[in-house]
matplotlib code that plots the C-alpha trace (Angstrom):
import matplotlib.pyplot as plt

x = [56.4, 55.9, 56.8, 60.4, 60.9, 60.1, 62.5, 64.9, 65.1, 65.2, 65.5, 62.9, 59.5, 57.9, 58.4, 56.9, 53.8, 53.5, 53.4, 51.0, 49.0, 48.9, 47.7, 44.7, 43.9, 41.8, 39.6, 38.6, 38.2, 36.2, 34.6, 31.0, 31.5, 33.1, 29.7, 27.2, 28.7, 28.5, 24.7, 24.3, 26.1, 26.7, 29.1, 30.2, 31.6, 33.3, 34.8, 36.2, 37.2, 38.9, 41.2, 42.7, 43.4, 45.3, 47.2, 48.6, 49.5, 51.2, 52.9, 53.7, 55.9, 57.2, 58.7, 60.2, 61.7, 63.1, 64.5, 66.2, 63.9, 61.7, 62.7, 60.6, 58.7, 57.4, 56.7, 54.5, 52.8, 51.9, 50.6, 48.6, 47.3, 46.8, 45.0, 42.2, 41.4, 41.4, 38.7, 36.4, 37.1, 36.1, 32.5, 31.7, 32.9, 31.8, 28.2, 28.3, 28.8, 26.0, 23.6, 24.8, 24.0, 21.6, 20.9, 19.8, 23.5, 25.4, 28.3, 28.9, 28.8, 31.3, 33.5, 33.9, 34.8, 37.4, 38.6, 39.7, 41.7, 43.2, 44.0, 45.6, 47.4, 49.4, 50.9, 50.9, 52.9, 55.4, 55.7, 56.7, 59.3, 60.9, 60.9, 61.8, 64.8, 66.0, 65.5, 63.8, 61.0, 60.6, 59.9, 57.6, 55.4, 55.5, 54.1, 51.5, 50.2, 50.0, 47.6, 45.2, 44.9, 44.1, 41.6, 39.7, 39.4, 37.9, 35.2, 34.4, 32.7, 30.1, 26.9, 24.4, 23.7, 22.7, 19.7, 19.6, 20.8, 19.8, 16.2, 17.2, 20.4, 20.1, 22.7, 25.5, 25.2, 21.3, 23.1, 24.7, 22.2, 20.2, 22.5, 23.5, 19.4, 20.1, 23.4, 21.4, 19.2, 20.3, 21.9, 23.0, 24.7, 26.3, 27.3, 29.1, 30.9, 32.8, 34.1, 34.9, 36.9, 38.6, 39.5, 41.0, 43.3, 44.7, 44.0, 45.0, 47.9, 50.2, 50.7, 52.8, 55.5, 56.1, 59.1, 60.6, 59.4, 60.7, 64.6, 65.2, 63.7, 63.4, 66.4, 64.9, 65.1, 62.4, 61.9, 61.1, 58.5, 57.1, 56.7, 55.1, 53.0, 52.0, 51.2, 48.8, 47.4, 47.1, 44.8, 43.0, 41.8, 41.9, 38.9, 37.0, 36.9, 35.8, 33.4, 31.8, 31.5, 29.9, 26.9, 25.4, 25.5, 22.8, 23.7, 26.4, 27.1, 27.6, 30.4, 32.0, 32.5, 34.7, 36.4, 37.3, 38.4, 40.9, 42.1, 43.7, 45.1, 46.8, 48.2, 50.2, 51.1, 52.7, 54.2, 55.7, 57.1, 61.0, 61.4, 60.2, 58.0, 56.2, 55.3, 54.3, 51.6, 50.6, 50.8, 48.4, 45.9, 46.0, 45.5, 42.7, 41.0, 41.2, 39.6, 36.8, 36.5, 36.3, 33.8, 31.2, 31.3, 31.0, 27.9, 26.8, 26.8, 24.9, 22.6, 21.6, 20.2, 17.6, 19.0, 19.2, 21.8, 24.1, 26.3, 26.6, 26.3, 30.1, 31.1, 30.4, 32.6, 35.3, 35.3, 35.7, 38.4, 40.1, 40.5, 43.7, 46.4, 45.5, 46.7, 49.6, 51.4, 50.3, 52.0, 55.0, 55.7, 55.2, 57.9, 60.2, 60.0, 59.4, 60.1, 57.7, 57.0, 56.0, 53.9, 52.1, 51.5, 50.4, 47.6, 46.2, 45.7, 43.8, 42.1, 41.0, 39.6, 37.1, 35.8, 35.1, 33.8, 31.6, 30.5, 28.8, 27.7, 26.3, 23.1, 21.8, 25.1, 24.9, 21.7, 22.4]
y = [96.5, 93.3, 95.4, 96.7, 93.2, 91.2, 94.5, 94.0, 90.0, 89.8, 92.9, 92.5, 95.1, 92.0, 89.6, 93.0, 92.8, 89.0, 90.0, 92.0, 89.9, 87.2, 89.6, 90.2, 87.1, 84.9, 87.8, 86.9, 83.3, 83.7, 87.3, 86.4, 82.9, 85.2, 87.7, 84.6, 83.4, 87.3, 86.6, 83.6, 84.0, 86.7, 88.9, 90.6, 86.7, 86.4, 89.8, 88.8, 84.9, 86.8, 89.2, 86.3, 84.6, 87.5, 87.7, 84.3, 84.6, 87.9, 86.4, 83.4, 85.7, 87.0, 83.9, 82.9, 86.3, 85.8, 82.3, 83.5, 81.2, 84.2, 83.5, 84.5, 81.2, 81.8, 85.6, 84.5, 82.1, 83.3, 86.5, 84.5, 83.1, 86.6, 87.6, 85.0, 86.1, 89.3, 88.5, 87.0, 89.6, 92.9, 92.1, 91.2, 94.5, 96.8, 95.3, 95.4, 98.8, 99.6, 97.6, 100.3, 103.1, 102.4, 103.1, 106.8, 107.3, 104.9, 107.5, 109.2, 105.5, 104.2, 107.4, 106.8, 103.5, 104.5, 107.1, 104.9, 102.4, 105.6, 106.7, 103.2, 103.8, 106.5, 104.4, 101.6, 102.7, 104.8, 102.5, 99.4, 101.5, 103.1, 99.6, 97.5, 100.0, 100.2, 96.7, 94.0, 92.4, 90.2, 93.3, 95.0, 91.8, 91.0, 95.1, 94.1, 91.0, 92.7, 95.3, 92.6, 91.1, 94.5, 94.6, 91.5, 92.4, 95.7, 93.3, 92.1, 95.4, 95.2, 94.4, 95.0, 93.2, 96.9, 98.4, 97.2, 93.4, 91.4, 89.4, 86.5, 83.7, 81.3, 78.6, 79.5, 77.5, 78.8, 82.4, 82.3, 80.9, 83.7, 86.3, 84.9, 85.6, 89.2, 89.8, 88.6, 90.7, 94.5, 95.7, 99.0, 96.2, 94.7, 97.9, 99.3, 95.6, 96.4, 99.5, 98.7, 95.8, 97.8, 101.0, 98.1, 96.9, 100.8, 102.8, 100.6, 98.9, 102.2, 100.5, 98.2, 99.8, 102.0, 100.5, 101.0, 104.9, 105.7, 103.7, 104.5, 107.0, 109.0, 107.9, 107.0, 104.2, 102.2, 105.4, 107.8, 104.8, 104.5, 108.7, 108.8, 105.8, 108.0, 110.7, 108.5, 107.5, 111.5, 112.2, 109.2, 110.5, 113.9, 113.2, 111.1, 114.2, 116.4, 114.3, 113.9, 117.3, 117.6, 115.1, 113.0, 113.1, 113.7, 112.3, 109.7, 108.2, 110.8, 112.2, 108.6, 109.4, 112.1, 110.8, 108.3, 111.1, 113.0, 109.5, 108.9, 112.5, 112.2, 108.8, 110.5, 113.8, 110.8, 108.7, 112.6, 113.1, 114.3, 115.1, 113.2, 117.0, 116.4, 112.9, 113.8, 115.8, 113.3, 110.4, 112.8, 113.4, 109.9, 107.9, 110.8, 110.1, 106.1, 106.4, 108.2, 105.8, 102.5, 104.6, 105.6, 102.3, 100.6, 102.7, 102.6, 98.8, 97.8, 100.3, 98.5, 95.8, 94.7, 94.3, 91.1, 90.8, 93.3, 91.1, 89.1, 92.5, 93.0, 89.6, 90.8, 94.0, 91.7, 89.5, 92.6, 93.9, 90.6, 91.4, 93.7, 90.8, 91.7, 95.2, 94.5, 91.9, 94.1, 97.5, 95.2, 93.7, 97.5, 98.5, 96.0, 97.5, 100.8, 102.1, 102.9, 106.4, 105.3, 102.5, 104.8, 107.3, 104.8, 103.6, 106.6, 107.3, 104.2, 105.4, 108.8, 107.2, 104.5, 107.3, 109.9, 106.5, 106.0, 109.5, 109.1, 105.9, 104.7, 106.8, 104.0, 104.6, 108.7, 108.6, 107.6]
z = [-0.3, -2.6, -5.7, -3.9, -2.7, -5.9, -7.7, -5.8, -6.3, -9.8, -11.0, -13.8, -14.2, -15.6, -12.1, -10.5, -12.5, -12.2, -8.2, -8.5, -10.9, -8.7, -5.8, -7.8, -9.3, -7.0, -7.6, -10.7, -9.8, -6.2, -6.6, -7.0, -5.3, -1.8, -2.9, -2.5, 0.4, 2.0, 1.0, 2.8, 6.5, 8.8, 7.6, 10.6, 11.4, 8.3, 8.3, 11.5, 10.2, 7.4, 9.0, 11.1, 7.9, 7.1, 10.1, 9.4, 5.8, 7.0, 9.8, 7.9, 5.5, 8.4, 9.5, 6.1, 6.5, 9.8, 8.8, 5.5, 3.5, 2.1, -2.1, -4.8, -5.5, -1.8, -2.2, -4.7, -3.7, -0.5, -2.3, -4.1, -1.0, 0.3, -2.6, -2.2, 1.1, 0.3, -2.8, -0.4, 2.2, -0.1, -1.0, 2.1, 3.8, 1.2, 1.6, 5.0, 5.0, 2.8, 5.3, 7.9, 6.1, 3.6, 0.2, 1.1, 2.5, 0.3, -0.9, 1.9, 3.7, 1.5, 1.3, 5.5, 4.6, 2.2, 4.5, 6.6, 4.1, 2.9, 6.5, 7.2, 3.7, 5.0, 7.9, 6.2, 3.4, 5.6, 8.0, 6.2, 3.9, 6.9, 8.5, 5.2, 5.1, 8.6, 9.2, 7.4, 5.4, 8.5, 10.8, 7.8, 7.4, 11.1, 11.6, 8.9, 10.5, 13.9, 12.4, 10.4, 14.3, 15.8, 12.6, 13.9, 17.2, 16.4, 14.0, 17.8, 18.5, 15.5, 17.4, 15.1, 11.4, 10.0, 8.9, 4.9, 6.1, 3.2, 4.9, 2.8, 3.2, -0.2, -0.8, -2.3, -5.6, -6.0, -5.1, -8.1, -10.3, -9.1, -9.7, -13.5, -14.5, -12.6, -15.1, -18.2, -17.6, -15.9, -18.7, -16.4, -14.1, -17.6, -18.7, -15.3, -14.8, -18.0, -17.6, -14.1, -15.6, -18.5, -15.9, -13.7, -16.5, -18.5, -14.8, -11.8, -13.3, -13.2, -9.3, -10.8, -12.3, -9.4, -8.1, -11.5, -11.9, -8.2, -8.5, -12.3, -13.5, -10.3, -8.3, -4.8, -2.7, -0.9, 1.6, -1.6, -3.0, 0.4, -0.1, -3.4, -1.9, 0.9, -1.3, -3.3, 0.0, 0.5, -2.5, -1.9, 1.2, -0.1, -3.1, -0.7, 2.0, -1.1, -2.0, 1.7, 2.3, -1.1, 0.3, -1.9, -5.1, -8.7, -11.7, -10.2, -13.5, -15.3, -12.4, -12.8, -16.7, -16.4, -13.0, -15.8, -18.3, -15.5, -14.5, -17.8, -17.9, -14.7, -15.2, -18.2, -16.4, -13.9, -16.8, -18.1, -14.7, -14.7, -11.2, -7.5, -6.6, -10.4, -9.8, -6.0, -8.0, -10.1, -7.9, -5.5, -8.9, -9.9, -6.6, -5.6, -9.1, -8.7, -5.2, -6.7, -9.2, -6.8, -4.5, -7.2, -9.3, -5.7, -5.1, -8.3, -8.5, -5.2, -6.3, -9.5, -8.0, -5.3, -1.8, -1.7, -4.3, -2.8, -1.5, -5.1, -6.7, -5.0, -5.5, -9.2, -8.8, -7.5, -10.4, -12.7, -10.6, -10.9, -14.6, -13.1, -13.7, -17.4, -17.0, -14.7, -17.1, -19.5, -18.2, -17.1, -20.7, -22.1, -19.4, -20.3, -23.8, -23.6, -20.0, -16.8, -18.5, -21.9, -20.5, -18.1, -21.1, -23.4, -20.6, -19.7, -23.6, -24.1, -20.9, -22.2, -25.3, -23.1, -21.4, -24.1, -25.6, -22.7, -22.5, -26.1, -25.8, -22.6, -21.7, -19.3, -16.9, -17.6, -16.3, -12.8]

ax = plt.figure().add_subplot(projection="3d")
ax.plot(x, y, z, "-o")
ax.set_aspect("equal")
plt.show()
């Protein structure tokens, strides 16, 4: 929805990527601060603190909506302001859920987790495209806000700290002194950061220059983006299903490699796409793909370090994730230039060639 809106506004692929930039940004700046902090307190209690500060960002939006007042210099700043609670919010869910399930069940704990983001994806995106088209962004955002509430007060129901919960709570500043000696020295760690970092920028930015693929090259409204967004949503939960039934998994790493490799192919098929059924497909390949890449360098991460780092081990995952800005000002000059479909070619390619790079080069992560 922030993509259509921002499109919509100014009519410029470049303000779309600075939207989405901004979304991502605080991660960069608070990842391993938000991962210290999920070391130190309960994190049932801030998962809980956090969706409420959701709600009212969301509803907040909503109001400016309502009033008429909802320009672009407050879409994105209150993005921005959306974006740092979500960068303290992720490490400290995806580490909870590892202290539920343990490292013995880490995958298939973090592909349930997915499941259901990908689950809520396909509402989410349907809904707030049917409802930003029938009505309004103040009826979209006010429908988002109501579901981060119901989100907090099914946090309520979380009785138990989980079976892995970290034994120790250090202060956040020793946190992460702590966790800089870990970086220095886990060169696996090192080694999975970056290519987290680099698939962020060539493989995750496609997301923002899909307003632009769906009204001019493909013709549809916001109803057909909110389609080809549920479709994504639809192979997301589609790998993740695959990959639970398969159980878990030998040789992690070296699966990761070549989820990497068919990430870059699909994000050209979607850049080559002529028609809405073709980039259905793609869409489906590309958001399945990038699910199984967040899942497995999520797993792969906590597992790379003792327990009681898991929670800075995230915060570290966030930071590299909050690299992403890079690739969506990136993909948004390219577009401005060369079109959605020749920037979306041109970053799978440089995609394909990290990950035959990686497959040569990196024994320690192939070895997982």
């Amino acid at each position: 929805m922030l993509g259509w809106l921002l499109l919509e506004e100014t009519d410029s692929p470049f303000i779309v990527g600075i939207g989405v930039a901004l979304r991502a940004l605080p991660n960069f700046v608070l990842g391993i601060p938000g991962g210290a902090l999920a070391d130190r307190v309960d994190r049932r209690s801030l998962l809980r603190l956090l969706s409420l500060a959701t709600a009212f960002n969301t509803l907040l939006l909503a109001a400016l909506a309502f009033a008429g007042l909802l320009s672009v210099a407050f879409i994105l700043l209150l993005t921005l302001a959306g974006g740092a609670i979500r960068a303290l919010h992720q490490p400290a869910r995806q580490s909870y859920a590892f202290d539920i399930v343990g490292l013995s069940q880490v995958v298939g704990g973090m592909a349930f987790m997915n499941l259901g983001q990908r689950v809520g994806g396909i509402a989410g995106s349907l809904g707030a495209g049917v409802i930003l088209e029938t009505w309004s962004a103040g009826a979209a955002y006010l429908a988002l806000a109501t579901c981060s509430l119901l989100s907090a007060a099914v946090l309520l129901l979380a009785r138990s700290r989980g079976q892995a919960a970290p034994l120790s709570r250090p202060p956040v500043w020793q946190g992460l002194r702590e966790f800089g000696v870990e970086v220095r020295r886990n060169r696996t760690l090192a080694i999975l950061l970056f290519l987290t970092a680099a698939v962020e920028v060539l493989g995750f930015s496609h997301m923002a220059v899909m307003p632009s693929l769906a009204r001019d090259l493909l013709d549809v409204g916001a109803s057909g983006l909110g389609l080809l967004s549920a479709f994504g949503s639809i192979g997301g939960i589609a790998a993740i299903l695959l990959l639970s039934f398969w159980g878990e998994l030998r040789r992690q790493g070296l699966v990761f490699l070549f989820v990497l490799l068919a990430f870059g192919l699909a994000i050209i098929l979607l850049g080559a796409s002529s028609s809405i059924a073709m980039a259905l497909a793609a869409i489906t390949l590309v958001a399945g793909l990038a699910a199984l890449s967040d899942l497995l360098t999520q797993s792969l991460v906590q597992s790379a370090v003792d327990n009681d780092l898991r929670g800075r081990a995230m915060g570290s995952w966030v930071l590299a994730i909050g690299l992403g800005p890079v690739g969506h000002v990136q993909i948004g000059i390219l577009a401005s230039f060369i079109g959605a479909a020749g920037a979306l070619m041109t970053n799978g390619a440089l995609l394909v060639l990290l990950a035959l790079i990686a497959l040569l080069t990196a024994k320690q992560v192939r070895r997982l």
